[in-house]
C-alpha positions as a printed Julia matrix, in Angstrom:
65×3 Matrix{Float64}:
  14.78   10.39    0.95
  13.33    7.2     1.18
  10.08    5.99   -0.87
   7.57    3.71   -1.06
   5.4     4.38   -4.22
   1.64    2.13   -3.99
   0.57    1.15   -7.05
  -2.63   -0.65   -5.06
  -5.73    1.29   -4.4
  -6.35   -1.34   -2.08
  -3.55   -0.78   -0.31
  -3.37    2.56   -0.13
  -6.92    2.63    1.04
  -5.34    0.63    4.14
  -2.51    2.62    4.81
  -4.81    5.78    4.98
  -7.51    3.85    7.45
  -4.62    3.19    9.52
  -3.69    7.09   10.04
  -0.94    7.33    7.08
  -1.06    9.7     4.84
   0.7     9.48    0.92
   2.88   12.47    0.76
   1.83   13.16   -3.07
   0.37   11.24   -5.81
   1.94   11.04   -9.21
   1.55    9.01  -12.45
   4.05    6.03  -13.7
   6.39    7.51  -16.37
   5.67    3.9   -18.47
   2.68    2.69  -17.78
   0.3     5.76  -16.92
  -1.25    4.21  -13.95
  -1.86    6.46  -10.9
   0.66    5.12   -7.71
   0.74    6.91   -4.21
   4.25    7.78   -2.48
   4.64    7.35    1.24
   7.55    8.02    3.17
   9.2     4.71    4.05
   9.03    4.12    8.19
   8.89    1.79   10.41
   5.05    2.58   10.99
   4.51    1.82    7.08
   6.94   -1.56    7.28
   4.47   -2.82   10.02
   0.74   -2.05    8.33
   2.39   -3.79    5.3
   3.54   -6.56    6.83
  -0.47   -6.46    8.28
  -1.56   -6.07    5.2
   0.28   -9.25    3.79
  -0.91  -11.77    6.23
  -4.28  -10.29    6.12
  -4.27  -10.81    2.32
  -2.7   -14.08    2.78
  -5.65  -15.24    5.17
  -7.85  -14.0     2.96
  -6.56  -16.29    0.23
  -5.96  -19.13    2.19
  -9.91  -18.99    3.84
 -11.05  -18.52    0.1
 -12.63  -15.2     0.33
 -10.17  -13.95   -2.3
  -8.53  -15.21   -5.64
């Protein structure tokens, strides 16, 4: 089974406004922190990809540091 565990709250808000859905939510062994697991797909590959140049624009037009 392929994963792709979102450590982003950001991101994982995306993802869900864009109709996926994290399979189950579990906490880092290490660090604690809360991450999201979604099955990896070709649906999830694109909306990241979105996601990067999105951020990237963002960055670039100054609206984030």
């Amino acid at each position: 089974m392929n994963e792709f565990y979102c450590y982003s709250t950001t991101l994982m808000h995306f993802l869900k406004a864009n109709g996926l859905r994290y399979k189950y939510v579990k906490r880092h062994k290490r660090t604690g922190n809360r991450m999201w697991v979604f099955e990896r797909t070709g649906e999830l590959s694109t909306l990241l990809d979105e996601y990067d140049a999105r951020k990237a624009a963002a960055k670039a037009e100054g609206r984030i540091s």
